[in-house]
C-alpha positions in Angstrom: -2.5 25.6 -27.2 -5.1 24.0 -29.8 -2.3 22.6 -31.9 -0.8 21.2 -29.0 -4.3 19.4 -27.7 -4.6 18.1 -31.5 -1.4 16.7 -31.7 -1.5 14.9 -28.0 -5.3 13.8 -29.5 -3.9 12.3 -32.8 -1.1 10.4 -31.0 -3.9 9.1 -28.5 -6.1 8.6 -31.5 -3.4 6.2 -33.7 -2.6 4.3 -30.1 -6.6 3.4 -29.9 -6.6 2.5 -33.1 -3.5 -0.1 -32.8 -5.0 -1.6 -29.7 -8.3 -2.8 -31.7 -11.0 -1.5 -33.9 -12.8 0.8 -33.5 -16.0 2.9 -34.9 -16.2 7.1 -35.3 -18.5 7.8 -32.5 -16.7 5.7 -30.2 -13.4 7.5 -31.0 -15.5 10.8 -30.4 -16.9 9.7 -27.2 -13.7 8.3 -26.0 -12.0 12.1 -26.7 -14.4 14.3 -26.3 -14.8 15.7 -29.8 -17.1 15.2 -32.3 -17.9 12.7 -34.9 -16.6 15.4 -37.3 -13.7 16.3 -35.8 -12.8 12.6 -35.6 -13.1 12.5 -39.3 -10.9 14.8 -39.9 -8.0 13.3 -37.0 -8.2 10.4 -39.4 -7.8 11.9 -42.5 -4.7 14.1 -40.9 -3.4 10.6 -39.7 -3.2 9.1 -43.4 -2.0 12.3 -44.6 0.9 11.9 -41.9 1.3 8.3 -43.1 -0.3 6.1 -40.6 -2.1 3.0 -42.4 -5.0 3.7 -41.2 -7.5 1.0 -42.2 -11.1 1.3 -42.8 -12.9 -2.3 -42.3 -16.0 -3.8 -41.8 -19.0 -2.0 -39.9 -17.8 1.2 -40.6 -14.7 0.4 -37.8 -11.0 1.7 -38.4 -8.1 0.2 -37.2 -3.9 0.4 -37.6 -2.4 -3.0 -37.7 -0.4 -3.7 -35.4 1.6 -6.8 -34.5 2.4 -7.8 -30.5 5.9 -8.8 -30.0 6.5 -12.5 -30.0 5.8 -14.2 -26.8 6.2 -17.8 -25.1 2.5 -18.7 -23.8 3.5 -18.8 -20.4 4.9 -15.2 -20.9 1.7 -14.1 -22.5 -0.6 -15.8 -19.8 1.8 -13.9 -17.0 1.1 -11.1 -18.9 -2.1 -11.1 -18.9 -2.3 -11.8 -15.5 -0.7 -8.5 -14.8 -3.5 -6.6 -16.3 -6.1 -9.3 -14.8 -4.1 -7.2 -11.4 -3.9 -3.7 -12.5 -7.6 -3.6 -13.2 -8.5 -5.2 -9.5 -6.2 -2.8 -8.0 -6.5 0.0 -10.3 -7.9 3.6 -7.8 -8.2 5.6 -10.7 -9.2 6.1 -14.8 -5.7 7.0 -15.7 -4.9 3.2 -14.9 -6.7 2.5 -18.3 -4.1 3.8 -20.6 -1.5 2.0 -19.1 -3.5 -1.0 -19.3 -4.0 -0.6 -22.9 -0.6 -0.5 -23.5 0.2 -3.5 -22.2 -2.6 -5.1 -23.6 -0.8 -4.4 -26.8 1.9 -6.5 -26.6 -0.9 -9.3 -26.2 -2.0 -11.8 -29.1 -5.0 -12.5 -29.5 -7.6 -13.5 -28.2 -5.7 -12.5 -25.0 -5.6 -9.0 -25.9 -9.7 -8.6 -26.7 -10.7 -10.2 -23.8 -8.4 -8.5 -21.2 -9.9 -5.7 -22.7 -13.1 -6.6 -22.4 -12.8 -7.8 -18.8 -11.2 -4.7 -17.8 -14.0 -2.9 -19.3 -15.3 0.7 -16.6 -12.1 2.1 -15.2 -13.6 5.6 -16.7 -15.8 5.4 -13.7 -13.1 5.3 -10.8 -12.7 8.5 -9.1 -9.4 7.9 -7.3 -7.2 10.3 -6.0 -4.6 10.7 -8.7 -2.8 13.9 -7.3 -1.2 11.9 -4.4 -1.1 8.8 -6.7 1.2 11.4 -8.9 2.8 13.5 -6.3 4.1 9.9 -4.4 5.6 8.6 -8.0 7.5 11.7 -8.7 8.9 11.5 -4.7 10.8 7.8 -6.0 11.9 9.6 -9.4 13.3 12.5 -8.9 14.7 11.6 -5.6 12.9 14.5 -3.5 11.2 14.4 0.0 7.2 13.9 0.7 5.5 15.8 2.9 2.0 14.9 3.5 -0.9 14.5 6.8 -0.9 10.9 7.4 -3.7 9.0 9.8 -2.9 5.7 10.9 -5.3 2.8 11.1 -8.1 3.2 13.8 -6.7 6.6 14.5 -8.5 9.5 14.2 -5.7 12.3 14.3 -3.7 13.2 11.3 0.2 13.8 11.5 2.4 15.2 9.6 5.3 13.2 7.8 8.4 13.4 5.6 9.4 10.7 4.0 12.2 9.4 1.8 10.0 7.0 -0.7 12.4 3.9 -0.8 10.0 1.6 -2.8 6.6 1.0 -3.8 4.3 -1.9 -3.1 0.9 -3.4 -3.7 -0.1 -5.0 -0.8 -1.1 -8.8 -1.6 -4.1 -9.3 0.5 -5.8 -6.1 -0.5 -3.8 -4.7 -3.5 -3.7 -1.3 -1.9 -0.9 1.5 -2.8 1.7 1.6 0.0 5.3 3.4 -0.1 7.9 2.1 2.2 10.8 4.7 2.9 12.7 6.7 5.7 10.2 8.8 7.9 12.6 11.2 9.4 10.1 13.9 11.1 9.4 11.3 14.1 10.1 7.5 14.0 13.5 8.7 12.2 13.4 5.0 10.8 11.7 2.9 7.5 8.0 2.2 7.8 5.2 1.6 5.1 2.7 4.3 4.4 -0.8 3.7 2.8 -1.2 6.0 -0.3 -4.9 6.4 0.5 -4.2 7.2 4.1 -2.6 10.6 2.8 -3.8 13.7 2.5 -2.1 17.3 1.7 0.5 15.3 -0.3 3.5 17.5 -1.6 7.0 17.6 -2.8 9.6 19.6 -1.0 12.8 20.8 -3.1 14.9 18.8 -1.0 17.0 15.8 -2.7 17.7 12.2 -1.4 19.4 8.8 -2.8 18.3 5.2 -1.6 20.7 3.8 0.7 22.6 1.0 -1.4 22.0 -1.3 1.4 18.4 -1.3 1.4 17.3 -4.5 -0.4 13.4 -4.4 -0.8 13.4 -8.1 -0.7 14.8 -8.4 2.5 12.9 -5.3 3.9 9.6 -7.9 2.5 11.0 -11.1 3.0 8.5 -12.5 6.4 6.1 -9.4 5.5 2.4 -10.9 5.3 1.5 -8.1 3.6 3.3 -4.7 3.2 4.5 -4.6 6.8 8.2 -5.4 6.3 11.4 -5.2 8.8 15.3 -4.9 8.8 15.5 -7.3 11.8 14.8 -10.3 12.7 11.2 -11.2 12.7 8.9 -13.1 15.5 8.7 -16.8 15.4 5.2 -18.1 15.1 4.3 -21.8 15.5 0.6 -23.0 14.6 -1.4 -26.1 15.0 -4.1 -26.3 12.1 -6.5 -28.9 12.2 -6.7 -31.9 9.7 -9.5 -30.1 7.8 -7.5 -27.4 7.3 -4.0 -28.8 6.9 -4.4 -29.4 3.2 -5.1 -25.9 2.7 -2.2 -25.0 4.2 0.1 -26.9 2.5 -1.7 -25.8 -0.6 -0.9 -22.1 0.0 1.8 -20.1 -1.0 2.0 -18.6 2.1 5.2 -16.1 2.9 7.9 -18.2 5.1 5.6 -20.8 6.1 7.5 -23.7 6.8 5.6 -27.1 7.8 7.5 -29.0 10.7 5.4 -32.3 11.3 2.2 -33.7 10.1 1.0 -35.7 13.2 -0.8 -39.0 13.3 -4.5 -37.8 13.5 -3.7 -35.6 10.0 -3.3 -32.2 12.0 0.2 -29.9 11.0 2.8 -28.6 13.1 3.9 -25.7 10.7 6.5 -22.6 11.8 7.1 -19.0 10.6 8.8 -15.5 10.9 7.0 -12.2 10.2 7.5 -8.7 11.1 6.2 -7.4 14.2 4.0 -4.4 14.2 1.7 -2.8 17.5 3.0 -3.7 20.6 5.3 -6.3 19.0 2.3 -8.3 17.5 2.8 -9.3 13.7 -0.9 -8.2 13.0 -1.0 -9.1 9.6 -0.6 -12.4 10.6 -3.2 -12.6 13.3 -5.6 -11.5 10.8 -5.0 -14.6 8.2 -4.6 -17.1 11.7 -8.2 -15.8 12.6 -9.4 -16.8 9.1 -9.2 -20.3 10.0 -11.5 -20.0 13.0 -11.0 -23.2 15.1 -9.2 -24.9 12.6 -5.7 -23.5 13.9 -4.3 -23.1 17.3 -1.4 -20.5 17.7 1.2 -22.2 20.3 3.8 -19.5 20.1 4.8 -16.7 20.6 2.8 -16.6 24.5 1.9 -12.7 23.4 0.7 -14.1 20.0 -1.3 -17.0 21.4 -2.4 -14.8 24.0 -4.3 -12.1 22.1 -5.8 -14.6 19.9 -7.5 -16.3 22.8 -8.8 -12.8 24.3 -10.2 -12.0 21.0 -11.8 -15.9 20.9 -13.1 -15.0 23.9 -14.6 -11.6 23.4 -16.2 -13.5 20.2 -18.0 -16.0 22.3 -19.0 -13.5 24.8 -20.4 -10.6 22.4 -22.3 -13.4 20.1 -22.4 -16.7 21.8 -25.3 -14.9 24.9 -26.8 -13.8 21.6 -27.2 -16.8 20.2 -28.7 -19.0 23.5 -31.3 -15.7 23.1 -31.7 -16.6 19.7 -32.4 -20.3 20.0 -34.8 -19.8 23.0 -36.7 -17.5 21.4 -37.0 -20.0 18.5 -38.5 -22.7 20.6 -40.8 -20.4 22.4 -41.9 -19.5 18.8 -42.4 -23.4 17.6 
């Protein structure tokens, strides 16, 4: 068993040392060891026929060239890392953003590094991270307790993992597959909405005609559909109309620009409670008065109840508020 934990720790070791520089009690903090035992790992490495180089400031290092890339492959790139370190729930995230940091040139590889710097310190839950992976690759059935947003009970599921997907607004962990122990149909499941997460022996393949594309296509976020969507049409205000044409926004498709500098603009997206594309409502209610939601009626309807409930929970609030400031002047 000791042999075995050097070896995984001398491979580890020569993969730091390819990614940049670095000093002996770094390496020793970075493993666990001591400086001494570091020492030694580096002389086993040269003896094994790494080129281990020893450079300035007492660093060592083991050259090592990133594959040629076009610029706007690099920059993409490092975007992706920019991304895995925003979204990234737990510290094993760090190795594999080390490795593709590697097939970075510099300066892009030292300072993704550098800006991706703490991911030691995230506590995440890694078993279900794990345990919902091996579910896609080996083809085998979840089980886990699952509790829905704003519930309070937890359920048990089974689920077929179909896919996997970061959501865009928040970059949470979601799977998307077939939940046959109730709904007996595809739905999207937040990995950090899971508890008691397990594998049971029992085998599955993905349909061929499930295209995760289409599944996404008018999802606003991870809430995708195999139907047809609802149709949305919004009114947003001049003020915000540049925005919006700005935006890549999923399926939004502008339909007039009127005279006073306001935009007609149309969309589809996935329905979700009670038939309401929430996701949506969420990024219309961003824009405050700036948008008016003419259709769907149910649609246009919930968002003036909840305008309404706004006014009446802050806007008595806020006469208080500015009486009490005269009386105060």
């Amino acid at each position: 068993m000791g042999q075995e934990a050097k070896s995984a720790r001398l491979l580890q070791l020569a993969e730091a040392l390819k990614l940049r520089p670095m000093r002996v009690g770094e390496l020793a903090r970075r493993f666990g060891v001591s400086e001494r035992t570091v020492e030694r790992d580096l002389k086993t490495l040269i003896d094994l026929g790494y080129p281990v180089e020893r450079r300035r400031r007492g660093e060592y290092a083991i050259p090592d060239r990133s594959p040629p890339l076009h610029p706007v492959e690099a920059l993409a790139l490092f975007a992706a890392g920019r991304l895995i370190y925003h979204q990234a729930p737990t510290r094993q995230y760090r190795t594999a953003l080390e490795k593709l940091a590697r097939s970075l040139p510099q300066p892009l590889r030292e300072l993704l590094l550098k800006s991706t710097e703490g991911l030691e310190a995230r506590n995440g839950d890694s078993r279900t991270l794990e345990l919902v992976t091996r579910a896609l690759l080996e083809r085998r059935v979840l089980a886990f307790e699952y509790r829905s947003a704003g519930s309070r009970n937890w359920r048990p599921k089974e689920v077929l993992v179909y896919f996997l997907e970061a959501n865009r607004t928040n970059l949470g962990l979601y799977a998307i597959g077939y939940e046959r122990s109730f709904h007996k149909a595809v739905h999207t499941f937040k990995l950090s909405r899971m508890r008691s997460t397990r594998l049971l022996e029992e085998t599955y393949e993905i349909p061929q005609d499930f295209d995760p594309q289409a599944y996404l296509r008018q999802a606003w976020g991870v809430v995708g559909v195999r139907e047809k969507g609802v149709e949305i049409r919004l009114r947003f205000t001049p003020e915000a109309a540049w925005r919006v044409l700005e935006g890549d926004y999923p399926g939004l498709q502008a339909e007039k620009e009127l005279e006073d500098g306001s935009l007609l603009t149309r969309l589809e997206a996935a329905p979700f409670k009670g038939g309401v594309p929430w996701e949506v409502l969420a990024w219309i209610q961003s824009f405050g008065p700036r948008v008016e939601v003419l259709s769907p009626p149910e649609l246009r309807r919930l968002w003036l109840e909840e305008a309404e409930q706004l006014l009446a929970r802050y806007g008595v609030r806020k006469e208080a508020s500015e009486t009490s400031l005269k009386a105060g002047a």
